[in-house]
Phi, psi and omega in degrees: 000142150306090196233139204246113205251140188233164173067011170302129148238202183291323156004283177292308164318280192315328158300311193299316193298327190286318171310310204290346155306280185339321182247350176045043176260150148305088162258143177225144198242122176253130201266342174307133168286141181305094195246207181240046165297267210283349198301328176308298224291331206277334176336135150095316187299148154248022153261124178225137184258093210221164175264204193293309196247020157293110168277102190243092172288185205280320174248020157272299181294009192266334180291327183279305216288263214309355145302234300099000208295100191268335201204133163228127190239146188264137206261037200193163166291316190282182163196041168304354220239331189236141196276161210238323174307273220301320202271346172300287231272324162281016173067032183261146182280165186212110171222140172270144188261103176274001212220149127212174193287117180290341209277338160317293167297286180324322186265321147005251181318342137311305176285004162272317172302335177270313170287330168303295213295333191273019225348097179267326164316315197283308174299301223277334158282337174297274200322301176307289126012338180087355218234095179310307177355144196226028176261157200043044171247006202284159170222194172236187175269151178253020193253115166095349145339129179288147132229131201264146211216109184271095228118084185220039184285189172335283190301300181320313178286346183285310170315300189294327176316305181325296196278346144288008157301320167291324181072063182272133148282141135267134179231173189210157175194123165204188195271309194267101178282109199301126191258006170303302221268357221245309188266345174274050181061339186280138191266157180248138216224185143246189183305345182275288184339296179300328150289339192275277180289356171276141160264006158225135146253149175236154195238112201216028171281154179266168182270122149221185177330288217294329179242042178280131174095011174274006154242123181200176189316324185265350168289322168274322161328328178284332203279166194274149176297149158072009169311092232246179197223143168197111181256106147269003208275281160249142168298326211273016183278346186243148181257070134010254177336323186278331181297321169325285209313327208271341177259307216267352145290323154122012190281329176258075193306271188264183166191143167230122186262151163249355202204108186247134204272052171228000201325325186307322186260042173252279190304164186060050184208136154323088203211002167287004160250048179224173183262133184278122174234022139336074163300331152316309185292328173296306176319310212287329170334347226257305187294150171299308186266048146200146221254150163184132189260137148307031221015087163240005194306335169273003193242091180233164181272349148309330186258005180278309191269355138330281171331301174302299187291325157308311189301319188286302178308343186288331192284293188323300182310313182292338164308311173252026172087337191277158177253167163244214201266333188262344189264171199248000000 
């Protein structure tokens, strides 16, 4: 297939070209995301390749079917970004990378937890500076600590593995129960329990309708002082404003984001000589106890080359008309 991947960086080049001897599709790689700007670009294609903050809605996709536009396959898991109804009623395939190395994210997100709790940010700026001190550096032990584990798919059960390594309770809450984490200890709760007794939550949910906003004011009411949050999975899982309010009450001891739900027009972008003008985002900056990442938590060359190769095999499925184990 002829496939035209947007939201490209050099990265990406450099994986897809090297897997892709092996699959012998035509890729060209554009670095604006697929809007309904840049959408002309798809012309000439039978493909389109997009990332996270490509938003492709009902007249973007009605713009690909009249390119000729056959398949569009997502470098990622979630697939919240794309109306999946407009792309049926255009006859466009829709496929996903349901499978990347979880171990990617999961262990992320131990390390936000560990650099929040141990504020290694804070030292580490101390030290370049000469400044030895070991006041406002203090964390606890995490061995016997509650953490609420939101989530218990691939990346989640992994997570959860983690932290028994720590000699973490666990609680969990997801639609589905994982029976891996069932036997392996972890207990399953619903969302007040889980909010009310954990002293770390983690977020390791895909975004839909039902839990966009599922950290929000009333959900933190419930939560323990000094509590800390950590999102790796989607921003919009989180209510931002609410988030403020729960650190500048002092009710959110820390919080570490890899993911913000305004994000697109920040992240995968250069923007240190420019003025941010996101004022929310600007806020969160501001605070001492919070850590906050460019979604990178997935970007180990395990999870690239995970990546790479579904996203080609998908194309080969598309190629022939057929769905797999990736299409939504």
């Amino acid at each position: 297939m002829k496939i035209a991947f947007f939201s490209s960086r050099q990265y990406d080049i450099d994986i897809f070209n090297a897997l892709n001897e092996q699959y012998q599709h035509k890729l060209e790689f554009f670095e604006p995301e697929l809007d309904d700007k840049y959408a002309v670009l798809a012309k000439g294609f039978d493909a389109v390749c997009i990332f996270v903050n490509d938003g492709l809605n009902a007249s973007i996709i009605a713009q690909l079917a009249d390119y000729g536009i056959k398949a569009i396959f997502l470098r990622c898991t979630g697939y919240n970004n794309v109306d999946l109804e407009a792309a049926r009623k255009n006859n466009i395939l829709v496929y996903r990378v349901s499978y990347y190395s979880p171990y990617s994210v999961a262990e992320y997100a131990m390390t936000l937890i560990l650099a929040l709790n141990r504020k290694v940010y804070k030292s580490y700026n101390r030290i370049k500076r000469g400044n030895f001190e070991l006041e406002g550096l203090m964390g606890f032990d995490l061995h016997k600590k509650t953490v609420g584990v939101i989530g218990t798919g691939k990346i989640g059960k992994v997570f959860t593995d983690i932290l028994r390594g720590f000699g973490c309770r666990i609680l969990a809450y997801d639609l589905f129960q994982n029976e891996d984490c069932l036997r392996s200890g972890v207990t399953y709760t619903d969302l007040n329990q889980l909010f009310a007794e954990s002293d770390i939550i983690s977020l390791h949910c895909p975004l839909t309708p039902e839990n966009r906003h599922i950290i929000n004011e009333d959900a933190i009411a419930l939560m323990k002082q000094d509590v800390m949050i950590i999102n790796t999975s989607r921003g919009q899982l989180i209510n931002t404003k609410d988030i403020i309010d729960g650190l500048k009450s002092g009710k959110i001891g820390s919080l570490a984001i890899d993911v913000y739900e305004e994000e697109a027009e920040l992240f995968f972008k250069n923007l240190s000589d420019k003025i941010i003008q996101d004022d929310i985002f600007a806020r969160l900056l501001t605070f001492p106890n919070v850590l906050i990442s460019g979604h990178q938590a997935f970007f180990t060359k395990n999870a690239l080359d995970d990546i790479g190769h579904a996203t080609l095999q998908n194309a080969n499925a598309a190629a022939e008309g057929r769905t797999n184990e990736n299409s939504l």
